[in-house]
C-alpha positions, 0 to 999 in steps of 0.5 A: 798540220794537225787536222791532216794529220788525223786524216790520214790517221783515220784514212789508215784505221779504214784501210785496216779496218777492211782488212786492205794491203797497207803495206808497199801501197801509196795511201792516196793522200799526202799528209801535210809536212811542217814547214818548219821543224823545231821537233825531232822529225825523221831528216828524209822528210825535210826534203819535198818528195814521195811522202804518201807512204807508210814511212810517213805515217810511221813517222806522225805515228811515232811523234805522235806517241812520244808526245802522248807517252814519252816512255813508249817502246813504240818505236823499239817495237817497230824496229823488232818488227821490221828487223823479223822481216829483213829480207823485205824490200822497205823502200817501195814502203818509203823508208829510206836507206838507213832510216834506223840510223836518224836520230828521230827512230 
């Protein structure tokens, strides 16, 4: 999990580093999903579907920062970010609707 995980890490890192569109874009790859969840991990991807988005990515990244710096305001950033920018369309993105209400954001 890890090891994908990572991959698709640097396969953003790249995207960004090339000054590329990343967002509203299918990454290529799809991250490998836990089969079995005993962390917090965003309710929408529990269920098999369109996981080779940014919202997928946000998600390993927000775990991922929680469990290096549980006082991150990360995820508080995002939220600021995302709500400068209300009038975009988040779903081409793969967020699905609501997804500031799941317990993991």
């Amino acid at each position: 999990l890890l090891q994908s995980w990572l991959h698709t890490l640097t396969t953003i890192r790249n995207i960004c580093a090339h000054h590329a569109r990343l967002w509203n874009r299918e990454l290529g790859i799809r991250p490998e999903l836990p089969k079995t969840v005993n962390f917090l991990w965003p309710q929408h991807l529990q269920n098999p579907g369109q996981h080779a988005r940014m919202f997928t990515v946000l998600s390993i990244l927000n775990l991922l920062m929680r469990r290096v710096s549980p006082h991150t305001s990360w995820d508080t950033r995002l939220h600021e970010l995302v709500g400068e920018f209300a009038d975009i369309n988040l779903a081409p993105m793969g967020f699905p609707p609501n997804w500031q209400n799941d317990r993991f954001w």
